[in-house]
C-alpha positions as CSV (number, residue, x, y, z in Angstrom):
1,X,0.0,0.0,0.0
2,X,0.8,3.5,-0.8
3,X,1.5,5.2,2.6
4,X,1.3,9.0,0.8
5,X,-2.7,8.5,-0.6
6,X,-4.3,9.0,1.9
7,X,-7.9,8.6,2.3
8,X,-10.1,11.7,1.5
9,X,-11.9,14.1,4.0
10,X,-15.7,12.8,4.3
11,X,-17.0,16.6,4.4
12,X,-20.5,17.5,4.4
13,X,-21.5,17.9,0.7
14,X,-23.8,20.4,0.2
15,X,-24.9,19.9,-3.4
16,X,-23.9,16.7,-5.5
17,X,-24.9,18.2,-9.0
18,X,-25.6,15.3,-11.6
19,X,-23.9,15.3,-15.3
20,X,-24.7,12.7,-18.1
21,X,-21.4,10.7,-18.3
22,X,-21.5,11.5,-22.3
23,X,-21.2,15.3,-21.9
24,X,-18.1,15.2,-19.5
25,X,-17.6,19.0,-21.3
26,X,-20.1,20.0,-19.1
27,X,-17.4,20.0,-16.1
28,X,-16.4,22.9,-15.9
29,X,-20.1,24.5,-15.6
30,X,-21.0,22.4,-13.1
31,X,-17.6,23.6,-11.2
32,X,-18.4,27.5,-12.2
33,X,-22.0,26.9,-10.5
34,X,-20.4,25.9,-7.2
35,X,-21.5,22.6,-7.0
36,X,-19.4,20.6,-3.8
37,X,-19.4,17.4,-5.8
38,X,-20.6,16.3,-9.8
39,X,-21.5,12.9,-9.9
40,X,-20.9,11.5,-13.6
41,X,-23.9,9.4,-14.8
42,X,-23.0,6.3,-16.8
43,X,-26.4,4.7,-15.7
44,X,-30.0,6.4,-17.1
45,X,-28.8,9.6,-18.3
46,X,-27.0,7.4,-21.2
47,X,-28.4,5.8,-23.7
48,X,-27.3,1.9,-24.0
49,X,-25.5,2.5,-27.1
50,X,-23.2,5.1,-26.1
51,X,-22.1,3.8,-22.8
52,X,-18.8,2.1,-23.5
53,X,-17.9,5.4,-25.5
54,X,-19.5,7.7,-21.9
55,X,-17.1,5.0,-19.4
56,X,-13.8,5.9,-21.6
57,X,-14.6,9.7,-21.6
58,X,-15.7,9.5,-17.7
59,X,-12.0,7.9,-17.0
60,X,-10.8,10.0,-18.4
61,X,-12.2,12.6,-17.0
62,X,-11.3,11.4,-13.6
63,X,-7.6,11.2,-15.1
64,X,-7.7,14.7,-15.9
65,X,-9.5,15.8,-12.1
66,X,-6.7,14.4,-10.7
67,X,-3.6,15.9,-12.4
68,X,-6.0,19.4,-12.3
69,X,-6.7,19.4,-8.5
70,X,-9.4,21.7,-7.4
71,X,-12.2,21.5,-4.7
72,X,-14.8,20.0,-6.6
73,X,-15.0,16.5,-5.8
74,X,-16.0,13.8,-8.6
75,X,-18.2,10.6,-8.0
76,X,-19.3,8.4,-10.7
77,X,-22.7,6.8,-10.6
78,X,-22.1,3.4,-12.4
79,X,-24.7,0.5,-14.0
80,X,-26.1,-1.9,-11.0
81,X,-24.0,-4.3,-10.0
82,X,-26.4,-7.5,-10.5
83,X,-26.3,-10.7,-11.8
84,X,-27.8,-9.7,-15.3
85,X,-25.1,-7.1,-15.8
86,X,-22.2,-10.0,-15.2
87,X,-18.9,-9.3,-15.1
88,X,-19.7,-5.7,-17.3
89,X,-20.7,-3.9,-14.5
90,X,-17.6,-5.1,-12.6
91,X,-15.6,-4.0,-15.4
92,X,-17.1,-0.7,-16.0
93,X,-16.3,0.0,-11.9
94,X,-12.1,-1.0,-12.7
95,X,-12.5,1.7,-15.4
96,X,-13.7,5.0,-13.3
97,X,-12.3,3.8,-10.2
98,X,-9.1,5.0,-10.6
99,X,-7.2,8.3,-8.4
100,X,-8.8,11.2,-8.2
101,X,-12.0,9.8,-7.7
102,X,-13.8,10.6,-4.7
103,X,-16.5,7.7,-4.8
104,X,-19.3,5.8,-6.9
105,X,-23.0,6.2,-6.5
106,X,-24.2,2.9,-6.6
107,X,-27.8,2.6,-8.3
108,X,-30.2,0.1,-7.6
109,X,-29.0,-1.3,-4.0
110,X,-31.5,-3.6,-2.5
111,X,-29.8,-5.0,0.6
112,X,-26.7,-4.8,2.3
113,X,-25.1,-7.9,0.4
114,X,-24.7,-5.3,-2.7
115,X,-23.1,-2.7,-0.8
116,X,-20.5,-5.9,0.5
117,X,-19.8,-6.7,-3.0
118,X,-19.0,-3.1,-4.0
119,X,-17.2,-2.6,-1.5
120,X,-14.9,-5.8,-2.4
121,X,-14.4,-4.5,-5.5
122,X,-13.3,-1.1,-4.2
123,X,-10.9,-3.0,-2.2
124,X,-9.5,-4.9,-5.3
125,X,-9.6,-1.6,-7.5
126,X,-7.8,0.8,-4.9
127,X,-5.3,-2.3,-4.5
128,X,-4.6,-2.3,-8.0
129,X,-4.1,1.5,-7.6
130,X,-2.1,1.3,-4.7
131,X,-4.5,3.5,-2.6
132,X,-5.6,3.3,0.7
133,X,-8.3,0.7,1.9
134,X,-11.2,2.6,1.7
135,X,-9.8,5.2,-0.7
136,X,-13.3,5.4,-2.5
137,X,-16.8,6.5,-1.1
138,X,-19.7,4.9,-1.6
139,X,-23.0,6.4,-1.7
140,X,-25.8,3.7,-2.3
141,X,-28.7,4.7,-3.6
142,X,-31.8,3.6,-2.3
143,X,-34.5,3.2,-5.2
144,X,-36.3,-0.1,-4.0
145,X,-38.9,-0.2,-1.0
146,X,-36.8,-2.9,0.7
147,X,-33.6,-1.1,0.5
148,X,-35.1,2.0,1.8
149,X,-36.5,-0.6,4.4
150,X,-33.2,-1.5,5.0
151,X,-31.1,1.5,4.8
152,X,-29.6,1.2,8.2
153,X,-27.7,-2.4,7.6
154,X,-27.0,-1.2,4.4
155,X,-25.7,2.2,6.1
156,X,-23.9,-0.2,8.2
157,X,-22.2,-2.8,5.5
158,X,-19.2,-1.1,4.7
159,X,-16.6,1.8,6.3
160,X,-16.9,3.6,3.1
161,X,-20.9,3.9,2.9
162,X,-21.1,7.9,2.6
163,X,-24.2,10.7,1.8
164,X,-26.5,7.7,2.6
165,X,-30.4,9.1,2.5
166,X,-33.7,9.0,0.6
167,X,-34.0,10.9,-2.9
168,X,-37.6,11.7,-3.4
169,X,-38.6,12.5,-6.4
170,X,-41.6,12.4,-9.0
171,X,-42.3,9.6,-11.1
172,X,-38.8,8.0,-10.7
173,X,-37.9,4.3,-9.1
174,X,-38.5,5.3,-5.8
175,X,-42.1,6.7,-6.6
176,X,-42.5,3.5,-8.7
177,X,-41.2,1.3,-5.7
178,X,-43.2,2.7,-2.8
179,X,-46.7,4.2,-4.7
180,X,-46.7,7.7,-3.3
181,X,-48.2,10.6,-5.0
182,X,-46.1,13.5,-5.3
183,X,-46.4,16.9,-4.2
184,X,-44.8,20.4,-4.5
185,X,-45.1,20.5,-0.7
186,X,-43.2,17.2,0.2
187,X,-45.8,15.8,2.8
188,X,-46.3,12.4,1.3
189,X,-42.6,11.4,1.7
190,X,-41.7,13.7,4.4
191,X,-42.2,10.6,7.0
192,X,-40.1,8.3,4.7
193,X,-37.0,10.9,4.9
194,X,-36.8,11.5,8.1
195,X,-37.0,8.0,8.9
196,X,-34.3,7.2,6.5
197,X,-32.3,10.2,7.8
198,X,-32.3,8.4,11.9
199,X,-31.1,5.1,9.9
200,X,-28.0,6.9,8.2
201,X,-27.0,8.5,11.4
202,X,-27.6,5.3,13.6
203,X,-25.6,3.0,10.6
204,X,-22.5,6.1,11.0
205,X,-22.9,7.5,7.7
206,X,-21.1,10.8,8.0
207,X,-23.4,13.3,6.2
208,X,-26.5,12.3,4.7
209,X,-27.5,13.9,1.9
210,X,-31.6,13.9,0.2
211,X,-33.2,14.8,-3.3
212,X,-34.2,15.5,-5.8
213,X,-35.8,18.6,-6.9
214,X,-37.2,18.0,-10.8
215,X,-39.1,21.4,-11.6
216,X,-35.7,23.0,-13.7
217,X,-37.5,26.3,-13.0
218,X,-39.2,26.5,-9.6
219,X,-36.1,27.6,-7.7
220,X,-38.6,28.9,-4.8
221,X,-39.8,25.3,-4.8
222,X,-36.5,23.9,-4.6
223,X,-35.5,25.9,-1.5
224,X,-38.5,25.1,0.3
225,X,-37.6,21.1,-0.5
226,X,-34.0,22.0,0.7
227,X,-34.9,23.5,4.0
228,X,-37.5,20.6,5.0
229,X,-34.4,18.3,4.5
230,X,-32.0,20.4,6.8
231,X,-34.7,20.6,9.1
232,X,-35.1,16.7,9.0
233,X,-31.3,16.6,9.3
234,X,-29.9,16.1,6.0
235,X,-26.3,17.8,5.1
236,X,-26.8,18.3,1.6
237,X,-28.7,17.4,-1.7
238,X,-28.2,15.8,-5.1
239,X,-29.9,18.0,-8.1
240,X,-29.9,18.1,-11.7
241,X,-29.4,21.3,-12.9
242,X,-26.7,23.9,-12.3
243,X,-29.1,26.4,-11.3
244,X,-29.9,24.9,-8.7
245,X,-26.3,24.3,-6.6
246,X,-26.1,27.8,-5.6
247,X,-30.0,27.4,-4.0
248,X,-28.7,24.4,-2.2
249,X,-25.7,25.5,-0.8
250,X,-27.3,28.4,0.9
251,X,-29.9,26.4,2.5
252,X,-26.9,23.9,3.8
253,X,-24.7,26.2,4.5
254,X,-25.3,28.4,8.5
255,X,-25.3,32.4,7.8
256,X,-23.1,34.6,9.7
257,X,-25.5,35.5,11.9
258,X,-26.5,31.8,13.0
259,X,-22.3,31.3,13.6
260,X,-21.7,33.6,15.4
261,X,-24.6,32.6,18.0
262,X,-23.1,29.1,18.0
263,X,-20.5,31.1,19.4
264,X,-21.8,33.0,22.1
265,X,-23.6,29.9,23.1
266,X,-20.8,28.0,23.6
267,X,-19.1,31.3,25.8
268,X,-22.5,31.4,27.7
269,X,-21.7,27.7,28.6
270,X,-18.0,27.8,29.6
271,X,-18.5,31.1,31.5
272,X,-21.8,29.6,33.7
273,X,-19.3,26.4,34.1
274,X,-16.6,28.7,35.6
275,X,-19.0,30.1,38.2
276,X,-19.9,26.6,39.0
277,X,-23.3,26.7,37.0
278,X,-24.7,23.7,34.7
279,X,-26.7,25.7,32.9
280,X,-27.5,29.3,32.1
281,X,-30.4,31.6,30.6
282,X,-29.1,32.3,27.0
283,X,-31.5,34.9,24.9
284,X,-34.6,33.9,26.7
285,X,-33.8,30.2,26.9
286,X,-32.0,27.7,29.1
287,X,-28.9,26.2,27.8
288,X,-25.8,23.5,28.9
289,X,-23.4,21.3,27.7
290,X,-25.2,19.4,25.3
291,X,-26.5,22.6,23.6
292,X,-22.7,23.4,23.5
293,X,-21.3,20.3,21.8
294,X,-24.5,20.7,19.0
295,X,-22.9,24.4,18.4
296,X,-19.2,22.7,18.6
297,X,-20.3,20.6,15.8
298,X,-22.0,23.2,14.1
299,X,-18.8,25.2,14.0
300,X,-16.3,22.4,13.3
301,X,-18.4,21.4,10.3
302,X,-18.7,24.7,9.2
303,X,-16.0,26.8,10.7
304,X,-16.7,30.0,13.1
305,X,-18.7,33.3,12.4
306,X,-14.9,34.8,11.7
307,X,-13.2,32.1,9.8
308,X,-15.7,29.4,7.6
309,X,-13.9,26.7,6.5
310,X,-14.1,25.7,3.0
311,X,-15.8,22.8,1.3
């Protein structure tokens, strides 16, 4: 193993901004509209006939992403890995997963035995790379009612399991799967995030992310989507059009103004503590430690009113 590759950062990903693995030109929008991370798509957004050509240009592209550096992180989302798909879909995973790559978005999971057998070939890929164990993030996606069922063994099946959570959306697999109707408002599937968002934190998935948002234009509708998945507890969400990445990040990421109360929270803490006080009256309501260590955690994740840290 290569002792100088070192695993990368999970950070909280604000917005994971989707881009068909045949237009890999696109990168450099999708990096100009502030996206945290692009997820290449070699699954629906390419048609069957141009995949092998989209898998060459997306390792390419990966090539290229790490020579060029930068902050933008890049996950691929590959074909299932299934029996029908044989030893293809294994072979299209060798191809992407290569350095540079931050992790895979692995479609179609339906139980934590698929996550295992990603993850083993992660493990043979970064291997072959001479990376890291556990190099590579993966990010399963939960599109079948039993996975979603399931999401906190499969949360739980491997180290690398990242930005677990449940993507909503209209008409797609996970509408198909579990029969809801959809709504601008959210309330039909608001129980079913939430519930998958307590299963990603209990499993350890670092920072859960939600979606998707399909109206292109509704960018009022999209931030009211984004702040009912904060407020559930989500860190971030994937969309699908570059307009939309600066909508999302503002919703995921705190204002000034909420900072720097983290901040005088936790001095309203440690100076009651001092004086021999477990808690303390803090603009009109009572505070202690543990509302200290949620600001800590605030601020760590997001760095302090005077100093943010980057994504």
């Amino acid at each position: 193993m290569s002792s100088e590759v070192r695993v990368p950062a999970r950070v909280p990903l604000r917005s994971l901004l989707f881009v068909p693995g045949n237009r890999t030109e696109w990168l450099p929008k999708a990096e100009a509209a502030g996206a945290d991370a692009v997820i290449l798509d070699l699954e629906d957004a390419v048609p069957d006939d141009a995949k092998p050509a989209a898998r060459a240009g997306v390792a390419e592209a990966v090539s290229v992403s790490q020579a060029g550096g930068g902050e933008m992180r890049l996950l691929v989302r590959v074909n299932p890995l299934n029996a029908a798909a044989g030893w293809a879909s294994a072979e299209e995973l060798r191809a992407v997963a290569r350095p540079g790559l931050y992790g895979i978005v692995l479609p179609k999971v339906s139980c934590a035995d698929d996550v295992r057998l990603a993850d083993r070939l992660l493990s043979w890929c970064e291997r072959e790379h001479g990376l890291t164990e556990g190099y590579f993030a993966l990010v399963p996606l939960l599109e079948t009612a039993r996975a979603l069922r399931e999401a906190y063994d499969i949360g739980r099946a491997a180290a690398r399991v990242a930005h677990l959570g449940a993507l909503t959306a209209p008409g797609g697999d996970v509408e198909r799967a579990v029969g809801y109707w959809w709504s601008p408002e959210g309330t039909e599937t608001h129980d079913l995030r939430a519930r998958v968002l307590l299963d990603a934190r209990a499993a350890g998935s670092p920072h859960p992310v939600s979606g998707l948002w399909a109206d292109v234009a509704d960018l009022a509708g999209l931030r009211r989507f984004a702040e009912q998945n904060r407020a559930i507890g989500y860190e971030g969400m994937m969309v699908i059009h570059p307009s939309h990445a600066a909508v999302v990040n503002d919703v995921f990421s705190p204002g000034e103004d909420e900072l720097a109360r983290h901040e005088r929270l936790i001095a309203a803490v440690e100076t009651a503590r001092g004086e021999g006080a477990g808690a303390v009256r803090f603009e009109g309501r009572m505070i202690d430690e543990a509302m200290a260590a949620t600001s800590r955690a605030v601020l760590a994740r997001h760095g302090g009113a005077s100093g943010r840290a980057g994504m």
